[in-house]
C-alpha positions in Angstrom: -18.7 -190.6 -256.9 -17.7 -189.2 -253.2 -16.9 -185.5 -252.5 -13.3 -186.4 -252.1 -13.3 -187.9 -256.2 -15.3 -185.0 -257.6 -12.9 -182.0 -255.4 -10.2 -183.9 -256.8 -11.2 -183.6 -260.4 -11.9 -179.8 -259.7 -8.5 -179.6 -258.9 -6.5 -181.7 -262.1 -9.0 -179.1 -264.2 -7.6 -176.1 -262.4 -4.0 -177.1 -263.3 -5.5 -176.2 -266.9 -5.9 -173.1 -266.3 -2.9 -170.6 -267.3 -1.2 -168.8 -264.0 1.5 -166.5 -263.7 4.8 -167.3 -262.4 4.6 -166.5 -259.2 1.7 -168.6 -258.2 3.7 -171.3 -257.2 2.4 -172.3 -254.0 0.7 -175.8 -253.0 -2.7 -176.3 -254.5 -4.8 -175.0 -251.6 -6.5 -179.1 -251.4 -2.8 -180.3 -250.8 -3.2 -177.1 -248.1 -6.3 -178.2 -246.5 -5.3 -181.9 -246.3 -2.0 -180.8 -244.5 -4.7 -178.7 -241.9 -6.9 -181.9 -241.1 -3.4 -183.5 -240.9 -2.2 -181.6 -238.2 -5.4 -181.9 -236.4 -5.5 -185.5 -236.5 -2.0 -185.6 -234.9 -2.9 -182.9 -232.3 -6.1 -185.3 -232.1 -4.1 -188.5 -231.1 -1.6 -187.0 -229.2 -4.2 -185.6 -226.5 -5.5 -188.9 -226.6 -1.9 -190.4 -225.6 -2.4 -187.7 -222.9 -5.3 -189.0 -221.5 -4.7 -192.2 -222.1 -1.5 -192.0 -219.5 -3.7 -189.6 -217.1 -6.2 -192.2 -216.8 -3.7 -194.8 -215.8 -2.1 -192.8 -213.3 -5.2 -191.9 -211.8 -6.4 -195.3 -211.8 -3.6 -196.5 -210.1 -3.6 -193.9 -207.2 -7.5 -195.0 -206.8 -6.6 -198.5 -206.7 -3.9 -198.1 -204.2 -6.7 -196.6 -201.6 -8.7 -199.8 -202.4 -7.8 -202.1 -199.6 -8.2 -199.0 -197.2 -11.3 -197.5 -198.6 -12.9 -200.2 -200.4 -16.2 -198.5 -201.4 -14.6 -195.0 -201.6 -12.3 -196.3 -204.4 -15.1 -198.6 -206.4 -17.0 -194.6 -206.7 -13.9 -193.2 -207.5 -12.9 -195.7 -210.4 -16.6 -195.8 -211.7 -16.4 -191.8 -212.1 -13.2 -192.3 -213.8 -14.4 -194.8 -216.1 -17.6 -192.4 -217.2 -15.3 -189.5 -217.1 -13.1 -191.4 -219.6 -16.0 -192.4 -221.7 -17.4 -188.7 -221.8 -13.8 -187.9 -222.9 -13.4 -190.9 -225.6 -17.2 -189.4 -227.1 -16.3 -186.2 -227.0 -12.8 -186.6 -228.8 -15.2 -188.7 -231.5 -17.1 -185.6 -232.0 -14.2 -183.7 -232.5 -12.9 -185.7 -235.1 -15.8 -186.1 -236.9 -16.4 -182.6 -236.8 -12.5 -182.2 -238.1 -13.7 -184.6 -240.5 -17.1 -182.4 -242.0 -14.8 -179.0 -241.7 -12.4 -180.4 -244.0 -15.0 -181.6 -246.4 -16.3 -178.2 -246.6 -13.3 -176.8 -246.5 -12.3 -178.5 -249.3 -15.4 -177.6 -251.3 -15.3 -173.3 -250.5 -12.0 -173.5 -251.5 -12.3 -175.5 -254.9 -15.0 -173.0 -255.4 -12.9 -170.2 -254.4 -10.2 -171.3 -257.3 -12.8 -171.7 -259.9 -13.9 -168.1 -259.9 -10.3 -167.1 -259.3 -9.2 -169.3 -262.1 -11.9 -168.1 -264.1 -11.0 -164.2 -263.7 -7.6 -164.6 -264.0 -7.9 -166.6 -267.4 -10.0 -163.4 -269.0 -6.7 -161.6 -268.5 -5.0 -163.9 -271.2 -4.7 -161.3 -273.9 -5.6 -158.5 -272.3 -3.9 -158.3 -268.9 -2.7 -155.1 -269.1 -5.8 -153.4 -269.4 -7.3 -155.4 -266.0 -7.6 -153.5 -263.2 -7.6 -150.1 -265.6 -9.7 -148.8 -267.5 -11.5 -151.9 -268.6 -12.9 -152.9 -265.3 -15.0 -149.3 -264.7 -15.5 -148.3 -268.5 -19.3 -149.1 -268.1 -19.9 -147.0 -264.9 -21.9 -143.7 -265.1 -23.7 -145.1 -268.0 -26.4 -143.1 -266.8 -25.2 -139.9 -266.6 -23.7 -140.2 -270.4 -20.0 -140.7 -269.6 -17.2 -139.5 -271.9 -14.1 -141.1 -271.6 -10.3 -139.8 -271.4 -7.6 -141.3 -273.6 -7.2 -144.1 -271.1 -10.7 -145.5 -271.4 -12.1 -144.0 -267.8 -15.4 -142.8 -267.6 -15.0 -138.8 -266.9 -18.2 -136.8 -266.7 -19.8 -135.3 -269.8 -18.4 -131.6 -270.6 -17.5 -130.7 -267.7 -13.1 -130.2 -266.0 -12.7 -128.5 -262.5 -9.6 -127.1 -261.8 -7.6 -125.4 -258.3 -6.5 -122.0 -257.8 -7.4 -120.3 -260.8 -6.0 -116.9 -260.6 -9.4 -114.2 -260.8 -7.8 -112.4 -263.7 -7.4 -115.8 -265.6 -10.6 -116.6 -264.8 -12.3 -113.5 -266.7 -9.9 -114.7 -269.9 -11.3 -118.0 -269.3 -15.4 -117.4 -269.5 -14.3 -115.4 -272.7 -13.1 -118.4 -274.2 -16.7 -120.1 -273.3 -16.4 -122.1 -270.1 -18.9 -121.2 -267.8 -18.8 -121.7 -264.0 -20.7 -124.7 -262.4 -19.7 -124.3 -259.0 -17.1 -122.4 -256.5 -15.9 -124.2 -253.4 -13.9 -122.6 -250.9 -11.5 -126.1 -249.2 -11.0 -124.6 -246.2 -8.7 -127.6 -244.9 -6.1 -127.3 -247.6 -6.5 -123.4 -248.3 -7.5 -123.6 -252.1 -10.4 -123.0 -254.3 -12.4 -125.4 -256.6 -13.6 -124.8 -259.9 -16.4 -126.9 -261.7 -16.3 -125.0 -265.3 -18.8 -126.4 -268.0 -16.9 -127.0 -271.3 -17.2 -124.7 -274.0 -20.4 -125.7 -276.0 -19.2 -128.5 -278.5 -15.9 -129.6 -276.5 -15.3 -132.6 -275.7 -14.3 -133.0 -271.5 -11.0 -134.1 -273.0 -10.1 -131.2 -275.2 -11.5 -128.7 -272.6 -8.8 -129.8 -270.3 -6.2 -129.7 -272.6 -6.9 -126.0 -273.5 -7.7 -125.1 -270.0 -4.4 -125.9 -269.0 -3.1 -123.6 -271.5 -5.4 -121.2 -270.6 -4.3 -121.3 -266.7 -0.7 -122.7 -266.9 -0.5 -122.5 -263.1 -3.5 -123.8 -262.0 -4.4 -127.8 -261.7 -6.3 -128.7 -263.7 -8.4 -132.4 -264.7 -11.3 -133.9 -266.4 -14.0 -135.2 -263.6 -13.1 -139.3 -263.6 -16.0 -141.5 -262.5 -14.6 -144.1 -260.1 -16.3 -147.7 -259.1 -15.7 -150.3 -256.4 -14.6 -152.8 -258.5 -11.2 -152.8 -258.5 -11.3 -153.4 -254.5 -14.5 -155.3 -253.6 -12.8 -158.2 -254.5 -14.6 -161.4 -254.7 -18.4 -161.9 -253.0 -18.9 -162.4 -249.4 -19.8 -165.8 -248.0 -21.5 -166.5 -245.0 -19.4 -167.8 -241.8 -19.8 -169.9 -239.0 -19.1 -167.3 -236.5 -22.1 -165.2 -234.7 -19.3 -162.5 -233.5 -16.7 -160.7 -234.3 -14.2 -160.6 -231.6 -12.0 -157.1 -230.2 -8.3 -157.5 -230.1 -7.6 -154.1 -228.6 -9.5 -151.3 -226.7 -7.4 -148.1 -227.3 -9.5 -145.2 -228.2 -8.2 -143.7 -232.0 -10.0 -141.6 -234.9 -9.9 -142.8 -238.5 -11.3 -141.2 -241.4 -13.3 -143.3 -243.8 -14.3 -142.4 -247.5 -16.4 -145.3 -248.8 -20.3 -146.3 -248.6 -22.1 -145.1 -245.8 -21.9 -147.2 -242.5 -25.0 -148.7 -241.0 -25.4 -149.5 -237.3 -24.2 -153.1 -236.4 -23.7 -155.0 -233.0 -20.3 -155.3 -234.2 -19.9 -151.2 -234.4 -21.2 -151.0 -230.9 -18.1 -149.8 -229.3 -17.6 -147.3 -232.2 -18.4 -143.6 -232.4 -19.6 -143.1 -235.9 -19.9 -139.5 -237.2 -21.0 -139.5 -240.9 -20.9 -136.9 -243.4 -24.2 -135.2 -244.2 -23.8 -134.3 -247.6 -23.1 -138.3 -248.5 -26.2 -139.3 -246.2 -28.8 -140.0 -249.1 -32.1 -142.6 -248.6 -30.6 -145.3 -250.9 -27.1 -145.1 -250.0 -25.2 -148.5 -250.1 -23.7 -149.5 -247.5 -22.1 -153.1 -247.2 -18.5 -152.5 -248.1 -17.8 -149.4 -245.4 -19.9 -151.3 -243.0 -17.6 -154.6 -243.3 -14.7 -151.9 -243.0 -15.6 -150.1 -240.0 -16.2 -152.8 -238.6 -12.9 -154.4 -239.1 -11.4 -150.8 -237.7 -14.3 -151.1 -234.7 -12.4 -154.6 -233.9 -9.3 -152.9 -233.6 -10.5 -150.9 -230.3 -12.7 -147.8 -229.5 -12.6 -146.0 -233.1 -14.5 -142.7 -233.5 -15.3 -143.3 -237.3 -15.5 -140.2 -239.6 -17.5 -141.6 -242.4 -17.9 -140.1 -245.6 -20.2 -141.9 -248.2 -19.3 -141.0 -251.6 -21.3 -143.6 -253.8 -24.1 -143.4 -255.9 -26.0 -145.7 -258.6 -27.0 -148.9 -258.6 -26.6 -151.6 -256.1 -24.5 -154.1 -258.3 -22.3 -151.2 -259.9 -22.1 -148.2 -257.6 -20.0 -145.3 -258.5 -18.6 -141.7 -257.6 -16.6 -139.1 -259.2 -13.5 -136.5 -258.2 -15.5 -133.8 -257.2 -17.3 -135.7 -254.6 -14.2 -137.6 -253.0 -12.4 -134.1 -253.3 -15.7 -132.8 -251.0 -15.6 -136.1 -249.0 -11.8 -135.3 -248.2 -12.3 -132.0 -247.4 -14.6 -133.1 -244.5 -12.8 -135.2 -242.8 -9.6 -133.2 -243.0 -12.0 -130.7 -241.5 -12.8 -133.6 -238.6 -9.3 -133.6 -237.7 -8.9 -137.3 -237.9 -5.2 -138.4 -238.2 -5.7 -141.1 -240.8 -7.4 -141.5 -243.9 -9.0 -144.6 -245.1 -9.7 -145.2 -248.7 -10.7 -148.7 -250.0 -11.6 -147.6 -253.8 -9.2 -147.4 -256.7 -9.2 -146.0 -260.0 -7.6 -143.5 -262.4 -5.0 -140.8 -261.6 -6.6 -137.4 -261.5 -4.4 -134.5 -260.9 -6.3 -132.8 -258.7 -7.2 -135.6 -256.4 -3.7 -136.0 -256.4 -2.9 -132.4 -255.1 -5.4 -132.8 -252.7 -4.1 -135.8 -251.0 -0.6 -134.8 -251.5 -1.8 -131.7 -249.3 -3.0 -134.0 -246.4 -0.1 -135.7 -246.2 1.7 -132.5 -246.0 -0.4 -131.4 -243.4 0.3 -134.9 -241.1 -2.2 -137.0 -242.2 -2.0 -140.2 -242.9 -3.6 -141.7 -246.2 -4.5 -145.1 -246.6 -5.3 -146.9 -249.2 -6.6 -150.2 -251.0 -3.9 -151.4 -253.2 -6.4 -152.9 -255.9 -7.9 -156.0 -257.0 -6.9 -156.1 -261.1 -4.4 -158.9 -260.7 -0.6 -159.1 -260.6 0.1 -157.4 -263.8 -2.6 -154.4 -263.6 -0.8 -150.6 -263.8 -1.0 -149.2 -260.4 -4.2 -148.1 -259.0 -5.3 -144.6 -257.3 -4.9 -142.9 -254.6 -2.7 -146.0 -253.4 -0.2 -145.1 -255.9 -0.3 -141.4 -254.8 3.1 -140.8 -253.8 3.2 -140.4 -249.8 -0.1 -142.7 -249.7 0.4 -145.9 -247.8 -0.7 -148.7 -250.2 -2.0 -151.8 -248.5 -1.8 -155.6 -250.5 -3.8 -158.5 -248.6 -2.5 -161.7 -247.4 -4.6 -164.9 -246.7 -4.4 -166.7 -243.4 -1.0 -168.6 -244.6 0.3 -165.4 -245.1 0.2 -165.9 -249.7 -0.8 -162.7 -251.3 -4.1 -162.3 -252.6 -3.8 -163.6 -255.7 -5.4 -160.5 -257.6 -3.8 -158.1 -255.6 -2.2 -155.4 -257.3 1.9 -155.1 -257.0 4.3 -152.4 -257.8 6.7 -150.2 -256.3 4.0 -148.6 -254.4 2.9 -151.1 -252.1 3.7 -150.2 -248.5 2.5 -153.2 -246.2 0.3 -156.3 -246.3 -2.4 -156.8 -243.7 -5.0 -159.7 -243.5 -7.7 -159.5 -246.3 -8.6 -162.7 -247.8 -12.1 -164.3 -245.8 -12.2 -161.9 -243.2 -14.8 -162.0 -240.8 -16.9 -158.5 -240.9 -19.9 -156.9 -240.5 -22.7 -157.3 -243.0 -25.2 -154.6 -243.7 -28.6 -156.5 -243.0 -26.9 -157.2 -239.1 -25.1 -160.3 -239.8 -21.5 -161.5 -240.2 -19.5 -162.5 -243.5 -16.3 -163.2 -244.6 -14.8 -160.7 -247.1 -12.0 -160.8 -249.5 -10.2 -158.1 -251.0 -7.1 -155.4 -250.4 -10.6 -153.1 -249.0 -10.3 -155.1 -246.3 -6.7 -155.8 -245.6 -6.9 -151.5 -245.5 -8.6 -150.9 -242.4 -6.4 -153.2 -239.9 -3.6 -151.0 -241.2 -5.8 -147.5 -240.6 -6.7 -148.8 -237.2 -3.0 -149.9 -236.6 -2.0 -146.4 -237.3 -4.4 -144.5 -235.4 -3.6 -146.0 -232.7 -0.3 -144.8 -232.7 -1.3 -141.5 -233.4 -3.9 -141.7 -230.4 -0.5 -142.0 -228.3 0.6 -138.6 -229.2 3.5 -139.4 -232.1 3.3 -137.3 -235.5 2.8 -138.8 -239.2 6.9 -139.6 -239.7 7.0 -140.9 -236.6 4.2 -143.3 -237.0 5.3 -144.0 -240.6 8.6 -145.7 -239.3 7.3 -147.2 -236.7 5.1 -149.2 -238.9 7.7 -150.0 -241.5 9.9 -151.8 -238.4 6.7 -153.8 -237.2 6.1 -154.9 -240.3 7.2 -158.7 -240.4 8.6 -159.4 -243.7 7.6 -161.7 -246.4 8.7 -162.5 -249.4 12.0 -161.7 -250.8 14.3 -160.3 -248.2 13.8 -157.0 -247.7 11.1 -154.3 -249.6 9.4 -155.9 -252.3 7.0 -155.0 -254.9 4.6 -157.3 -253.8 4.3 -157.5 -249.8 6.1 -154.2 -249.5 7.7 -153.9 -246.0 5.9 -157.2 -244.8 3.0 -157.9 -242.7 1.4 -155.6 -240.2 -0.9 -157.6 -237.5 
């Protein structure tokens, strides 16, 4: 059995598979047929081009005959081998056209299998994907609790902002007991990690710490993983480089993993945060992303590691994005780029509220849980940009999160990035849709125009898609 036969039965079993309504586009085979299609016609119509060229010049060449005999015969043999060279190199083209296909055809069946296959776990449960499901194992090691949602939160312990002192005296008399006391310079409030009363759940201790301080904002500490915007794995490309479509200077912010050096980051000026610069940081997915914002012009990249734990399931928590934010609104960087998602936690919420009210510009991964997940966080922040990713044909990722939320939709389905070890790799994923957004918006903040100002101006350049107008799935439309 050929390739052809056995892609083909790969696609009549996908048709098995249950979808939701709005995957209604072509079966991405039918899609990569049409491609080598439209190359073969592009393919025969240059060779109707040369074809005529080679007439005309022939017959110029053998009009000189009679008065340059021996001139013309050199002429028209160099035309013939030029013609041949032409007829071998169009045959290599086609074949090549041919093998692309082939293996077109086979990443993408691929490609639809694992979709198919993550999308059918939903079945029953396809409300819970993309919540608390998806991260409930992360942390294991540090003895997670978890919050009526499901999420991971850590162990006994809630931090709260702007705790008045004479609250806080009434507060260690009821048994919490103060972990640490951070001064956020950048938004002008002060953190509290308070240990639980002995006994008390993280949970409970929250619920009577906001009685306690009725003013203050007050959380449990939520665990957060990559999952929900990694998307699926990498693959390895044909390309050897990435290329540079602009070469304005800006400044982005980046919480992620830590960035390692690249020949791709070359033209970038990366600053990274100290406190997230540990010896076994990972550091593939804000590599891929800086680079993506690195191919966008002359970025000075703030970057602020905030995961932990093991390679296959790194994680973080509140109180280190809340430190990781403070940073780079301490860098002055104009925009913020967040590719993680998770649970809503009221004080990361303040927090980012406060940047936003102090002219930033916070962007964020919309989330990979699939069509019918609850919004994810910070993207659903209000006043956060949310960013959905688009394939090459424009079709939104098809586990990209939707919602009133979503802002824009940039690129983000086999992207070409960086890869840690110094390669390239294509990436998939609204992570990675994020940063061409970031970079579009710092460069108009590079040019002197405020937050607002910015804001609008990206909303008209976005092209729409979709339904006319806003919608809950591409937002505005596309930004390029």
């Amino acid at each position: 059995m050929d390739m052809r036969a056995i892609l083909a039965g790969i696609a009549i079993g996908l048709l098995a598979v249950p979808v939701f309504p709005h995957d209604r586009d072509p079966p991405e085979t039918q899609r990569a047929q049409e491609r080598l299609e439209r190359e073969q016609d592009r393919a025969a119509q240059r060779a109707e081009e040369r074809a005529a060229r080679f007439e005309r010049d022939r017959s110029r060449i053998e009009e000189r005959e009679v008065r340059e005999p021996a001139k013309a015969a050199e002429d028209l043999a160099k035309l013939e081998a030029d013609r041949a060279e032409d007829e071998a190199k169009a045959a290599e083209d086609a074949e090549k056209a041919e093998a692309d296909y082939e293996k077109e055809l086979a990443d993408e069946a691929e490609d639809e299998l694992e979709d198919a296959a993550e999308l059918a776990e939903q079945s029953d449960d396809s409300l819970e994907r993309g919540s608390s499901v998806e991260i409930r194992d992360i942390a294991d090691g540090e003895r997670a609790e978890h919050d009526e949602r499901g999420y991971p939160v850590r162990r006994g312990e809630v931090f709260a902002l702007d705790v008045p002192e004479a609250v806080l005296v009434q507060i260690q008399r009821s048994g919490y007991r103060i972990i640490e006391r951070t001064r956020l310079e950048a938004v002008d409030r002060d953190l509290l990690r308070l240990a639980a009363p002995s006994g008390t759940s993280a949970t409970l201790a929250r619920d009577r710490l906001r009685e306690l301080a009725p003013g203050a904002t007050v959380d449990v500490v939520h665990y957060y993983g990559m999952d929900l915007t990694a998307g699926r794995k990498p693959h390895k490309p044909r390309e050897r480089t990435m290329p540079t479509r602009a070469n304005e200077s800006f400044s982005v912010g980046v919480i992620d993993t830590a960035v390692l050096s690249h020949q791709a980051l070359a033209k970038a000026r990366i600053i990274p945060w100290s406190e997230g610069a540990t010896p076994q940081a990972q550091a593939r997915h804000g590599t891929a992303v800086a680079s993506l914002l690195a191919s966008a012009g002359r970025p000075t990249i703030y970057s602020a590691n905030i995961f932990r734990g093991p390679v296959d399931r790194p994680y973080t928590s509140a109180e280190v994005i809340a430190a990781a934010l403070e940073w780079t609104l301490l860098q002055s960087a104009p925009v913020i780029n967040m590719s993680l998602a998770g649970p809503r936690n009221a004080i990361l919420d303040r927090l980012i509220r406060d940047a936003v009210k102090a002219g930033k510009v916070v962007v964020a991964a919309a989330g990979n849980g699939g069509p019918t997940a609850p919004p994810s966080y910070p993207a659903a922040v209000p006043g956060v940009i949310a960013v959905t990713a688009v394939d090459k044909d424009r079709r939104v990722y098809r586990l990209a999160q939707r919602g009133r939320h979503i802002a824009v939709a940039s690129y983000g389905v086999d992207v070409l990035a960086a890869e840690a070890g110094g390669n390239l790799a294509r990436f998939t994923g609204t992570s990675f849709a994020t940063p061409v957004v970031s970079a579009w918006l710092g460069r108009c903040r590079a040019t002197g125009a405020d937050a607002s100002a910015c804001r609008l101006q990206l909303r008209k350049a976005a092209k729409d898609l979709g339904a006319q107008g806003f919608d809950e799935t591409y937002g505005f439309g596309l930004i390029e």
